[in-house]
C-alpha positions as a printed NumPy array, in Angstrom:
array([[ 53.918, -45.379,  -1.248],
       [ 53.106, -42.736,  -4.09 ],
       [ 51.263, -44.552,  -6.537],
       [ 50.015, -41.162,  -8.495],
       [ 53.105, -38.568,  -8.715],
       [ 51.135, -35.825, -10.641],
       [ 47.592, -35.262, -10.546],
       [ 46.412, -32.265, -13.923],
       [ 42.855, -32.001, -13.695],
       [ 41.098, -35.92 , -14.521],
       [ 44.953, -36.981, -15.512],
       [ 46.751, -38.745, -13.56 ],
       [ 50.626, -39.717, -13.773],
       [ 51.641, -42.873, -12.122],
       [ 54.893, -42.978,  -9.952],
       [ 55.482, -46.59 , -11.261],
       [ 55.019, -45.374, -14.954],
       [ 57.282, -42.72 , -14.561],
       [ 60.303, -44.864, -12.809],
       [ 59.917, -47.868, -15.371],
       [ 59.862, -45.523, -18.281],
       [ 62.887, -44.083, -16.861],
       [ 64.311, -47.421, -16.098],
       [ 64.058, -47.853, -19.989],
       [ 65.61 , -44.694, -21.006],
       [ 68.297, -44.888, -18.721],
       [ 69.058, -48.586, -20.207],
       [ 68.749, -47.448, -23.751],
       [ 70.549, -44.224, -23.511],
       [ 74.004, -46.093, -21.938],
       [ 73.489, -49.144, -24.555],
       [ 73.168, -46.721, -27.149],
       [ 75.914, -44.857, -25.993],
       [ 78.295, -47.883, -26.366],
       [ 77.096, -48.839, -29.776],
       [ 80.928, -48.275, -31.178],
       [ 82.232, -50.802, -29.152],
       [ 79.341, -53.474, -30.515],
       [ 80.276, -51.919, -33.7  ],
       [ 77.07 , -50.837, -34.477],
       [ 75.369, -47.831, -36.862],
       [ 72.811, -46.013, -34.924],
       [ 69.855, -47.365, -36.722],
       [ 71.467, -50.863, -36.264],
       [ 71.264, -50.472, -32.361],
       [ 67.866, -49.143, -32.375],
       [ 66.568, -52.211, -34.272],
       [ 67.896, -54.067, -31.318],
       [ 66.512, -52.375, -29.142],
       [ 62.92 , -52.248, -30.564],
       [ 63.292, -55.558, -31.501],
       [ 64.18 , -56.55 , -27.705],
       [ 61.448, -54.248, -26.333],
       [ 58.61 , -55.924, -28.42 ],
       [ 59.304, -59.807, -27.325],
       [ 59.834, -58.331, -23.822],
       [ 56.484, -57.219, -23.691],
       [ 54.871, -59.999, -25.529],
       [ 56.887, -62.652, -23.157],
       [ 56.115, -60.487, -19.909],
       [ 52.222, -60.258, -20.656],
       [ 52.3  , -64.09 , -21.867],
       [ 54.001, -65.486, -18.414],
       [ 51.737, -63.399, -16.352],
       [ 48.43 , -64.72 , -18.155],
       [ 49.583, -68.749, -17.714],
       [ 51.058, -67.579, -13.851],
       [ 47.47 , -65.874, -13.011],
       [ 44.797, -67.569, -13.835],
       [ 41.568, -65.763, -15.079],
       [ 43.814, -62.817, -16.009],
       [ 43.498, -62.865, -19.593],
       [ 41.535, -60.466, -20.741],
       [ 40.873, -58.282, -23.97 ],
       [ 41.06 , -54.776, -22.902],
       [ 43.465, -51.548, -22.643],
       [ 43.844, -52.524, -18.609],
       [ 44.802, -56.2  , -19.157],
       [ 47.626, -54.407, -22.05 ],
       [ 49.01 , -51.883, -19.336],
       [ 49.499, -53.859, -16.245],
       [ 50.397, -57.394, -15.207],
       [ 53.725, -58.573, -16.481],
       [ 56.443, -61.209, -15.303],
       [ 59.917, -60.54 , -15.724],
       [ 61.12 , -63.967, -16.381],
       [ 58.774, -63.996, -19.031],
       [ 59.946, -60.852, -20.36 ],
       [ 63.375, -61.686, -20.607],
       [ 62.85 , -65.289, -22.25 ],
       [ 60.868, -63.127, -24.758],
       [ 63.187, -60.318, -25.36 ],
       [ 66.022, -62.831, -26.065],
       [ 63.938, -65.091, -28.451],
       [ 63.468, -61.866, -30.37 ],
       [ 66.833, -60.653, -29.806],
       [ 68.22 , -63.847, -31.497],
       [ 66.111, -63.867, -34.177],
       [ 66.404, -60.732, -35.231],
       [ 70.745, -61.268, -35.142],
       [ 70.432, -64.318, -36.907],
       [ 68.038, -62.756, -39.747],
       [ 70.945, -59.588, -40.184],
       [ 74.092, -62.21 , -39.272],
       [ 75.105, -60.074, -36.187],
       [ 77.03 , -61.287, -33.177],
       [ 74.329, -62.282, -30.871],
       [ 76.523, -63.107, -27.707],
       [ 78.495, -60.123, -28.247],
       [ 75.134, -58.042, -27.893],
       [ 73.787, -60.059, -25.654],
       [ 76.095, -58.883, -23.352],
       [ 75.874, -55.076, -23.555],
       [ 72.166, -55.67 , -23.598],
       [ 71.869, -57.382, -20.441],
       [ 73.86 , -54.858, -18.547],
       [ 71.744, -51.937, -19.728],
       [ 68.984, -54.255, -18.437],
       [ 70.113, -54.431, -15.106],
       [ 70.125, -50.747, -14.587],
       [ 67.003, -50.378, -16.13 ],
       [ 65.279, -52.908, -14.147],
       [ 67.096, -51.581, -11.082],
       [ 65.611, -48.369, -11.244],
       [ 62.185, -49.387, -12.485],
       [ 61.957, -51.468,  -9.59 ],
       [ 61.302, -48.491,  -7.041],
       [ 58.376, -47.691,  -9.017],
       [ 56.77 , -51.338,  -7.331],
       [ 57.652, -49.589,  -3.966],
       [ 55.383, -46.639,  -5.294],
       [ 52.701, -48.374,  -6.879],
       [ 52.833, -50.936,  -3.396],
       [ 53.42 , -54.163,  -5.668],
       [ 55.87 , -56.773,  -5.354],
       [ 56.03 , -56.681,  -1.633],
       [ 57.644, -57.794,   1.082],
       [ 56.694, -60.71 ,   3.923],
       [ 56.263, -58.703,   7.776],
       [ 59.301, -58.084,   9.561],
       [ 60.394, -56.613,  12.574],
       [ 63.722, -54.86 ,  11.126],
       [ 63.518, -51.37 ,  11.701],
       [ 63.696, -50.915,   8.294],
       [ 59.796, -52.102,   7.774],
       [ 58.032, -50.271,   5.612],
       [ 54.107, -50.302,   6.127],
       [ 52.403, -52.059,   2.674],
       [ 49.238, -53.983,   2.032],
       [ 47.669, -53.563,   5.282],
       [ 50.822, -54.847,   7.829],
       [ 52.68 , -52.152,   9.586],
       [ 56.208, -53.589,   8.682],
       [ 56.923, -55.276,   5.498],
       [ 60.121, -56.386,   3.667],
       [ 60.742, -53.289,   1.291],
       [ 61.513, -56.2  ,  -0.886],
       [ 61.308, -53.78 ,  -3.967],
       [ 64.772, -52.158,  -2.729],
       [ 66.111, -55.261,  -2.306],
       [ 65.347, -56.382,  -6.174],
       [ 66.475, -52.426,  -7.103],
       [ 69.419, -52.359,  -5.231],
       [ 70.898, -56.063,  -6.429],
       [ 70.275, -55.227,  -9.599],
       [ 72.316, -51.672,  -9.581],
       [ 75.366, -53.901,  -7.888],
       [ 75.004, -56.097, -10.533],
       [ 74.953, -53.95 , -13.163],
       [ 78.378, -52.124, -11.681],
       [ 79.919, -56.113, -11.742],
       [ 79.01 , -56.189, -15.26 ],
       [ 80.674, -52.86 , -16.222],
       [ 83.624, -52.652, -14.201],
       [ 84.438, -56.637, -14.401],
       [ 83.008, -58.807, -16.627],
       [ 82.416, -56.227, -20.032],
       [ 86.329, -55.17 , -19.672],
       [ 87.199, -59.047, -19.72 ],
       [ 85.253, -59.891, -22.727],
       [ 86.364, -56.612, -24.399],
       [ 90.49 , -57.474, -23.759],
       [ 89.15 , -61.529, -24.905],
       [ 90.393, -62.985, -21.367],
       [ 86.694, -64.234, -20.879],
       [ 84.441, -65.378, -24.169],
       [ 81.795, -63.412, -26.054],
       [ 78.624, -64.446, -23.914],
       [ 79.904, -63.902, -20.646],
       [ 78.208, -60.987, -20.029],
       [ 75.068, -62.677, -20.857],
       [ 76.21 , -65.647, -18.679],
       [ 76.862, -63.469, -15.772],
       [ 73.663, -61.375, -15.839],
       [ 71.44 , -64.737, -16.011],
       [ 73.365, -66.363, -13.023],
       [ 73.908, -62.889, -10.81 ],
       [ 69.804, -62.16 , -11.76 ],
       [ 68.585, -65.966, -10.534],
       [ 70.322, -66.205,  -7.675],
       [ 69.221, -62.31 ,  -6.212],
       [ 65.524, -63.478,  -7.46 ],
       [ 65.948, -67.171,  -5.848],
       [ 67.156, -65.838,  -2.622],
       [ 64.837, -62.198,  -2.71 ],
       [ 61.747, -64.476,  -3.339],
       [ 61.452, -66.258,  -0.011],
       [ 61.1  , -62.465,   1.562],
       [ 57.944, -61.655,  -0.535],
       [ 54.855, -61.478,   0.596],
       [ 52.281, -60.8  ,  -2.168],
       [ 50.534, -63.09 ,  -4.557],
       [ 52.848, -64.839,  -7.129],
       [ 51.127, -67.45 ,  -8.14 ],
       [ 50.934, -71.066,  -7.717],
       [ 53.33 , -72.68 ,  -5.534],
       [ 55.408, -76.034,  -6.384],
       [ 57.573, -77.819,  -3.675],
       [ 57.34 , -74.513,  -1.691],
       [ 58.746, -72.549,  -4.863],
       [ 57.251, -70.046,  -6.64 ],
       [ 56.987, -69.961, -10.255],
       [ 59.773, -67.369, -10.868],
       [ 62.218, -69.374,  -8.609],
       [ 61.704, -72.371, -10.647],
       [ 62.695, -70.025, -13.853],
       [ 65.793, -68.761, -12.067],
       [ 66.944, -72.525, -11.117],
       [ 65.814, -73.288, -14.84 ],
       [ 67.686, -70.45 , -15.699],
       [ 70.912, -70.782, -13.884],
       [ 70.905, -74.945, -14.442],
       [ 70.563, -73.69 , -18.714],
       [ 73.188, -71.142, -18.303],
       [ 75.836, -73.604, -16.386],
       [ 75.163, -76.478, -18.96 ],
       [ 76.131, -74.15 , -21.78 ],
       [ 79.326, -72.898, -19.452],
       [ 80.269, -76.671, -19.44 ],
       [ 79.673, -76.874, -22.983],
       [ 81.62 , -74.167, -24.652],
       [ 83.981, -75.196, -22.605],
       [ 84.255, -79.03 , -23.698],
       [ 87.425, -79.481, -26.179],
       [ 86.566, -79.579, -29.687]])
């Protein structure tokens, strides 16, 4: 772990604040980059994306306050850390919609460049939980254990989650986005894709963590029950767009 990367005097630079700023960037600067094929102006995409930034963050801090109880709090601390992805992304598209709606703009269409810049973003933001020591893994005896939280050989669970998300971002770009682009698959496939390839690496990624995730249903944890809510929402609407008009 390297939870402090640069130390100048009483400042401190986290590790994890580095990697999930660059995360962002990264995300932003490749969406960006394909805003002619969204047909977009340059201020157009960066509405989007400051649009989809600010529900992120509202829906991240709001999931982790009703998934850890006693968390809420009115302070800078309670602002900076503690936030669920699930609750980011349910956020991030509520605001993404509503924002495409208000300017009549092709929602799926974005949709699914934006979830593909997400998925490298996330990807690399996740190694900053391996250097903060967050999101980790149950013991193992793999000789790839790394030593967390007090236990000598953990599930480095947060390369798991960085890793899946980097393969699935490389599905999205060299598979699915070519598809939608050439109109073998539909507008929202991307978006489709993403939702289903994200909840089942979460599902499956979940029953190797080890840390406190809240509280437990049916022995679940509140993030798998989003990804099967997830991927059950996402294969209705398959079945649906499908249906013959």
């Amino acid at each position: 772990m390297l939870p402090v990367l640069l130390r100048l005097g009483p400042l401190e630079v986290s590790t994890y604040g580095v990697l999930v700023a660059l995360g962002w960037f990264l995300g932003v600067r490749w969406l960006v980059s394909r805003r002619a094929d969204m047909g977009l102006s340059e201020n157009a995409i960066w509405d989007i994306v400051y649009w989809c930034f600010g529900g992120a963050f509202v829906g991240g801090k709001i999931m982790y306050f009703l998934v850890t109880p006693g968390s809420f709090a009115f302070t800078v601390e309670a602002l900076r850390y503690g936030f669920v992805f699930y609750g980011g992304l349910i956020g991030g598209l509520a605001a993404g919609l509503y924002h495409a709606r208000k300017n009549k703009l092709p929602f799926l269409k974005l949709a699914d460049w934006c979830m593909t810049a997400l998925a490298l973003g996330h990807g690399i933001g996740r190694f900053g939980c391996l250097a903060a020591g967050c999101c980790y893994g149950r013991h193992t005896d793999l000789p790839w254990g790394i030593s967390m939280a007090g236990d000598p050989s953990r599930h480095p669970t947060q390369v798991y989650e960085a890793v899946l998300n980097l393969v699935l971002f490389g599905v999205l770009v060299r598979f699915v986005l070519p598809r939608v682009a050439d109109k073998r698959w539909r507008e929202g496939s991307g978006l489709a894709s993403y939702v289903l390839g994200y909840a089942a690496l979460r599902f499956a990624v979940e029953f190797l963590r080890g840390d406190d995730r809240g509280t437990f249903v049916l022995g679940l944890s509140p993030s798998q029950w989003v990804a099967l809510a997830a991927a059950a929402a996402t294969a209705a609407a398959i079945a649906f767009r499908r249906k013959p008009s």
